[in-house]
N, C-alpha and C positions, 0 to 999 in steps of 0.2 A: 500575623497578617492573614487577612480571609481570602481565599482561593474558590473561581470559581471551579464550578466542574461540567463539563459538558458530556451532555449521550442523548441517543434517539430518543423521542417520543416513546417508541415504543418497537419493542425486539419480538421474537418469535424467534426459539431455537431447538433445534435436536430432529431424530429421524421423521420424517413425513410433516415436518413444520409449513410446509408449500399447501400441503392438500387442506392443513387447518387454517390458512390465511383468507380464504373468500372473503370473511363477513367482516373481517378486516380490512381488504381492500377494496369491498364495497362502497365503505364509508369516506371511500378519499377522493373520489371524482364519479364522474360519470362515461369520461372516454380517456383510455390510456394511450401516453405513445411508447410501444416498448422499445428499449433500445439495448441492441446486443450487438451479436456478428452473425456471421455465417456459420461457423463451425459450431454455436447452439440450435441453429437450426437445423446442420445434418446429424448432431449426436439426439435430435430432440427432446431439446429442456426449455427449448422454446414452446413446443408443444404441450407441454404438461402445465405451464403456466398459463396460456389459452383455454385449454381445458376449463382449467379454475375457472377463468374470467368469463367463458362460456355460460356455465352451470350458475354464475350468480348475476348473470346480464348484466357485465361491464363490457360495453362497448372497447374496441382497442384497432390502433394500428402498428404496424410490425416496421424499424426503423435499421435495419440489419447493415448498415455500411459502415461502423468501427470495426476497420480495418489496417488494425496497428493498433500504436498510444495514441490519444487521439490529437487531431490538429486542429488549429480552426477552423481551417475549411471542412470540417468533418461535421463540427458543431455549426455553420452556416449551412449547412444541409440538413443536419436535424431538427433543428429550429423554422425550417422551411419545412417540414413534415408535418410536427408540429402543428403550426399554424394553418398549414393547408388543412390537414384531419378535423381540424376545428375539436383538438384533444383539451383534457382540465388538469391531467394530472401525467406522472412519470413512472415507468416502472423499468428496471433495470436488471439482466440476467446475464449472467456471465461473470469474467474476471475485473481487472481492477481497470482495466481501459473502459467500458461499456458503461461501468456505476463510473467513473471521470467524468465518462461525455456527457449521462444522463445529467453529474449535478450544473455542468456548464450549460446544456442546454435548458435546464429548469431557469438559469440567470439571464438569459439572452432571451426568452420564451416573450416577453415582455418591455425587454429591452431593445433602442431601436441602433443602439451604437457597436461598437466591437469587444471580443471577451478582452481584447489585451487593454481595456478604459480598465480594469480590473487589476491589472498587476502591480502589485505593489500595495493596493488597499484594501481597507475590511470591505466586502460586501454585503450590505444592510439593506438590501433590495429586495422587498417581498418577491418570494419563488412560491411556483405549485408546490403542494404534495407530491413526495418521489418515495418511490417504494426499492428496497435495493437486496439484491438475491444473489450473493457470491456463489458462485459456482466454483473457486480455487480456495483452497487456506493462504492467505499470506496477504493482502493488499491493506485488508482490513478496513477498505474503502467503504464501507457499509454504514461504518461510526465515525465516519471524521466528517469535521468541518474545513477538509482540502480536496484539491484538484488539480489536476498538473496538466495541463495542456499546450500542447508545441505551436509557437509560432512559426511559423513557416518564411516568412520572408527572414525572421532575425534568428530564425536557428534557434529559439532560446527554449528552455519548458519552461511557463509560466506557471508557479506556484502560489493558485489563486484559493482565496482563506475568507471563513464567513458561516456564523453559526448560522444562517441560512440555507447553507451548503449540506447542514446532518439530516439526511436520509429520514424522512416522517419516518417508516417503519423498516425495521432490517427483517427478513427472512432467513436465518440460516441454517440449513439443511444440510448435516454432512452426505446424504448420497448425490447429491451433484460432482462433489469432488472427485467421487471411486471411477471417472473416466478421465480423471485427470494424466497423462504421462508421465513418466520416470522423471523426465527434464523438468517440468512446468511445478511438478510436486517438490523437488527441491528448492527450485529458485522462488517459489511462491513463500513456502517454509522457512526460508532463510530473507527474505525478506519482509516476514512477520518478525523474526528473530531478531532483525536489524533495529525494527521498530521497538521493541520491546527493553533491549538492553540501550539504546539511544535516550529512551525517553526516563526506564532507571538513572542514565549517568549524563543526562540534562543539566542544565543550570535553574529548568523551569520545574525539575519535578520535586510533586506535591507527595504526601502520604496518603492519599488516594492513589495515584497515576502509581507510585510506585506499587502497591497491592495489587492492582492489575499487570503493571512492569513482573513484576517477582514469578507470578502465579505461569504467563506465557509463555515464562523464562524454561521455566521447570518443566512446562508439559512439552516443551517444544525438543528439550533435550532428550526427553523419554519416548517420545511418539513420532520425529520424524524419519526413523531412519526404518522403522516398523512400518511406516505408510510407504516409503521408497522401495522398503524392500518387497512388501506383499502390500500390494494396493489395493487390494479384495478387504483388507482389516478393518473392517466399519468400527470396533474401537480407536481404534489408532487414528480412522479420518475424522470420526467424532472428536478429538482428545485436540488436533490439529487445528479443528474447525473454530472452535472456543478459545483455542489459542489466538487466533488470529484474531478475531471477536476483543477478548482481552488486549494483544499488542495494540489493537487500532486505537482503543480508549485509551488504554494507558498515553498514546505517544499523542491522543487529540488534544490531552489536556497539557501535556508538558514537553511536546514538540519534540519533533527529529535533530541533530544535528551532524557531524560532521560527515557521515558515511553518504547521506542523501543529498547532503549539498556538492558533495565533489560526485557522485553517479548521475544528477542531473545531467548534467553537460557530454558527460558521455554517452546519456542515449539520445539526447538532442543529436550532436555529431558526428554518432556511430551507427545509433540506431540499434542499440546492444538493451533487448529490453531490460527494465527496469529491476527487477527481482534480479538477474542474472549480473547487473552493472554492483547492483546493492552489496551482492556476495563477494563480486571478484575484491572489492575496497576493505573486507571487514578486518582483514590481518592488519595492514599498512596502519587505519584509520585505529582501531580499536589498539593497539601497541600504543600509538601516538597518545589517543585518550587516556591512556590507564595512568599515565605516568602524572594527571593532573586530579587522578579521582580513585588513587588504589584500594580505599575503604568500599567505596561502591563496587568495583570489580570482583574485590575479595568477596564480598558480601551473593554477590552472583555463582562465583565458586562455590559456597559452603553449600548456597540456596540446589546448587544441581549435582553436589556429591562427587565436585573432583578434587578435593582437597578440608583437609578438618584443621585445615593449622589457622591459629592464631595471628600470623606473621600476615600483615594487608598485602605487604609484596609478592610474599612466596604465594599467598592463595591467585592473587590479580594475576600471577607470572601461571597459575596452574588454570585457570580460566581459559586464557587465551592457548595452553598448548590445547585442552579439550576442545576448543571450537578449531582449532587448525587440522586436526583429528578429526571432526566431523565435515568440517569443509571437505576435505579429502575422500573420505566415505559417502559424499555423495556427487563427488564427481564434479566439482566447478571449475572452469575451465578457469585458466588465467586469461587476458590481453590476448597475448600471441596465440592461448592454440584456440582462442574464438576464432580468430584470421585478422585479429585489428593489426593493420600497417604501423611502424611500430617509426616509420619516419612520417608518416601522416599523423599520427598522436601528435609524437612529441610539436611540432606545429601546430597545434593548438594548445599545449600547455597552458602557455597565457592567458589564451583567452578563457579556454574551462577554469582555471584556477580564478578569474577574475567575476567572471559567469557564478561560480561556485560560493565565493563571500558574499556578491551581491542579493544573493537569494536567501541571506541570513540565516540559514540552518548552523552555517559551521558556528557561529558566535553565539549556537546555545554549549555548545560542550562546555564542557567546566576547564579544560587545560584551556589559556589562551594560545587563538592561531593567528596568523597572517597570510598574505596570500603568498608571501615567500615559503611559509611553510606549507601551504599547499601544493604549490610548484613542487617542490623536493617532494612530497607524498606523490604526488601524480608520478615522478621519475622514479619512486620505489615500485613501482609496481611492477617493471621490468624486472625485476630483481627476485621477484616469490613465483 
């Protein structure tokens, strides 16, 4: 059966890739609306991008209020910038909330109804050119055709999908990263990681996605604890950078499942961002999977060098002590020492586990789950 494969237009990677991009995103508009936060503008990465846009007369306006993951009402504000600047196209700097808003606001940009008319369907609605510049390793927002935006009245994150949504051009630059935090460099990393091995041991993946899946696998085990421990390592934030680049293809074309369907709900109603929700679940969820996909797990083992045995169990059983090893080594908190109330969870059980199927990630894993078994997964988490 033939398999499609999706990726950008067109990439631009490695050191000073930002300074070679002008004549590249000359050609995508005429006035941009940048969309980031605050903290690109006091670390100035925001400024280096102006620069460009300067030196090749792109017109631009500066959209800096994604503040958080982003919500509707973030994206009815940028959409209002937008339209007010009288802009043609998108440019995005930062982490994986700022490229979110930017692809929601490219769909709304034209549209006169709400992003949640979205949820649930493919979006097929011509967008501007969006240009997309990760400033973290880990979202891999740059190459997918998703976006996750919070509704605010129903608590939900909306997981809206649409090869509309892949970014005309990605930009990726590992010295944006080298200002990234000890915290932000792990959960970013381990949230590339989550994508990577989700989208290996998919129901959807392809032997494309997987070759991407394998390759993030392997760099990500070698280089991120190298970037946590000395963040000064331009190899290691290079090695990170491509990784994440990799996880995002690989999991565009053969999707997420179990880990990100139950983390959804809990940053909806905890507000535990997203990379940091991803990590806390990957014991629980990834135990849970191995036991429906041991060849592919095992296959992850040999691929990173924790085990050379033959045996799919003993290698799948030696995968997951290395990643429990690394989770540990970089410090991920569990539930409780976040501060999550742990009689305020369990009260929403239900609903996140219900929240959680409905957003059909968990029904790509290859083990079958239910929302019974997700209930019981959300109560193991007290337990690690």
């Amino acid at each position: 059966m033939a398999r499609e494969f999706i990726i950008n237009n067109d990439l631009l990677i490695g050191e000073n890739a930002l300074l070679e991009s002008g004549d590249k995103i000359q050609n995508l508009g005429h006035k941009a609306l940048i969309v980031t936060d605050k903290i690109m503008l006091q670390l100035g990465n925001c400024a280096k991008l102006t620069a460009i846009l300067d030196s090749h007369q792109v017109a631009y306006e500066i959209f800096s209020d994604i503040n958080g993951e982003p919500t509707d009402a973030m994206i009815t504000a940028g959409v209002g910038a937008y339209q007010n600047a009288g802009c043609d196209f998108l440019i995005s700097i930062g982490g994986g909330s700022p490229i979110d808003a930017m692809k929601a606001i490219g769909v709304m940009a034209n549209y006169s109804g709400h992003i949640s008319d979205f949820n649930g369907r493919i979006i097929d609605i011509a967008v501007p050119n969006t240009v997309a510049i990760p400033t973290t390793a880990g979202t891999g927002s740059e190459t997918t055709q998703f976006t996750i935006i919070t509704d605010e009245k129903t608590q939900i994150k909306m997981l809206l999908k649409g090869r509309a949504l892949v970014p005309t051009l990605a930009i990726v630059d590992p010295s944006f990263t080298m200002t990234a935090p000890k915290s932000v460099t792990a959960a970013t990393g381990i949230d590339a990681l989550c994508h990577a091995v989700e989208a290996y041991t998919s129901r959807r993946a392809q032997p494309m996605s997987d070759t991407f899946a394998l390759s993030a696998i392997t760099r990500i085990f070698n280089n991120i604890e190298l970037a946590y421990n000395q963040p000064n390592n331009v190899a290691a934030r290079t090695q990170m950078a491509i990784a994440s680049l990799e996880a995002g293809i690989a999991f565009n074309n053969a999707s997420v499942t179990l880990i990100h369907g139950m983390s959804r709900p809990i940053g909806a109603l905890f507000h535990v961002p997203h990379g940091i929700s991803n990590a806390m679940l990957m014991r629980v969820c990834l135990s849970y999977a191995s036991v429906g996909a041991p060849a592919r797990f095992a296959a992850i083992a040999r691929a990173i060098g924790a085990t050379d045995s033959a045996d799919d169990d003993v290698a799948s059983t030696a995968f997951l002590s290395k990643l429990n090893t690394l989770l540990a080594n970089l410090n991920i908190p569990t539930l409780e020492v976040y501060g999550i109330n742990k009689t305020e969870f369990f009260a929403q059980i239900d609903k996140m586990a219900h929240d959680a199927i409905s957003s059909g990630s968990p029904g790509n894993t290859i083990r079958a789950i239910s929302t019974a078994d997700v209930v019981q997964l959300y109560n193991q988490l007290w337990m690690v």
